[in-house]
Residue frames as qw, qx, qy, qz and C-alpha x, y, z in Angstrom:
[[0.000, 0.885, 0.466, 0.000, 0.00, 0.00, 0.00],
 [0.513, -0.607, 0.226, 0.563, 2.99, 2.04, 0.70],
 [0.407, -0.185, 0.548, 0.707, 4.12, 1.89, -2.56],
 [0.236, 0.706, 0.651, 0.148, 1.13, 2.41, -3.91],
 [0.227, -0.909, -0.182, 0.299, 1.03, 5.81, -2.28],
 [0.340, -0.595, 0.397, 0.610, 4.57, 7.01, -3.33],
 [0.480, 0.466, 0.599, 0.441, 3.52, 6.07, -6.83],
 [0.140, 0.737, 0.558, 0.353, 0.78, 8.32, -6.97],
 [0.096, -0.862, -0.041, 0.495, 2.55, 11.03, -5.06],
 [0.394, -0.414, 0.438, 0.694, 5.39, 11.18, -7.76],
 [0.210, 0.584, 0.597, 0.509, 2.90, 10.95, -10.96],
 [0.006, -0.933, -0.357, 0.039, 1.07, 13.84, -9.45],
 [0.265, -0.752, 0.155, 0.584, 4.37, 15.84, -8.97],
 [0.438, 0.083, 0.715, 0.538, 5.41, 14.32, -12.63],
 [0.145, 0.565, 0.720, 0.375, 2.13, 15.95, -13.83],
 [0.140, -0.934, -0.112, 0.310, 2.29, 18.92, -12.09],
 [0.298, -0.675, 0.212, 0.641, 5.48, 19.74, -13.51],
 [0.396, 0.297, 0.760, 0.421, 4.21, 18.90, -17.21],
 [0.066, 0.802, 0.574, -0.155, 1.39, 20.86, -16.47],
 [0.113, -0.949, -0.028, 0.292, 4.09, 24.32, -16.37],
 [0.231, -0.270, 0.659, 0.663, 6.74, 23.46, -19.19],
 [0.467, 0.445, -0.375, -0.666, 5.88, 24.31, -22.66],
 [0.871, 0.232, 0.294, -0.319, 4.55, 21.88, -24.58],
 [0.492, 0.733, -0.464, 0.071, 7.61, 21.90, -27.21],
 [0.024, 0.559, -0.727, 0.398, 9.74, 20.64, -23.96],
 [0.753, -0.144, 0.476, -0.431, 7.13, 18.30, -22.84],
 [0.878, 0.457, -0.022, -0.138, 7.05, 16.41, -26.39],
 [0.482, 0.614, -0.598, 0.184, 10.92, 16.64, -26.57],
 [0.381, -0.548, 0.651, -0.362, 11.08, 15.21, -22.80],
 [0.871, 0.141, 0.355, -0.310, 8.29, 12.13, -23.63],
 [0.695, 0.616, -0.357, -0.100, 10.47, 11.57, -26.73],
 [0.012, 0.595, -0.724, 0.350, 13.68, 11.31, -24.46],
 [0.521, -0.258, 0.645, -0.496, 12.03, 9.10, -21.99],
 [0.898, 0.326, -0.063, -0.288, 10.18, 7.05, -25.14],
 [0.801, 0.373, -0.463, 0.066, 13.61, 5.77, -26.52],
 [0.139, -0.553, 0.707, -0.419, 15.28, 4.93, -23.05],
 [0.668, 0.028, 0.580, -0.466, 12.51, 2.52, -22.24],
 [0.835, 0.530, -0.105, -0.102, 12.86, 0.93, -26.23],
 [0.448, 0.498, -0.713, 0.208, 16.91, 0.21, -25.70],
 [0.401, -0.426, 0.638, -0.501, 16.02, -0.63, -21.87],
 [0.850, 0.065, 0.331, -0.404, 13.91, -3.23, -23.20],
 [0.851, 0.451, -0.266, -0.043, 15.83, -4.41, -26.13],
 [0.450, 0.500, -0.691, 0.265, 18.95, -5.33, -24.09],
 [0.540, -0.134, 0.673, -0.488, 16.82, -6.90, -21.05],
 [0.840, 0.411, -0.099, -0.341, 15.22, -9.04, -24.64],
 [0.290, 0.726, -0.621, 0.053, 19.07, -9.10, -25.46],
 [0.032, 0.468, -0.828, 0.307, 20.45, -10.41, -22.35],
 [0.722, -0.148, 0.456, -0.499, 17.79, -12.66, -21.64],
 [0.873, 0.416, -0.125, -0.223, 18.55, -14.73, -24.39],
 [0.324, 0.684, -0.616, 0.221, 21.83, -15.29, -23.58]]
């Protein structure tokens, strides 16, 4: 439950600070964050084969 909680505090701060950057910086962040989580996965794909 704990964790639960700390989730949803950090989304809300996550989404508060979305809320007050430009949109230009929001799209370039989501981009950033898009391909980290696409290599993170291919080399957890990677190494799992191995």
């Amino acid at each position: 439950m704990l964790f639960l909680v700390a989730a949803l505090l950090l989304l809300g701060v996550a989404m508060g600070t979305v809320a007050h950057a430009p949109l230009s910086v929001s799209l370039v962040m989501a981009a950033v964050i898009g391909v980290w989580l696409v290599v993170f996965a291919l080399r957890e794909r990677r190494a799992r084969h191995r």
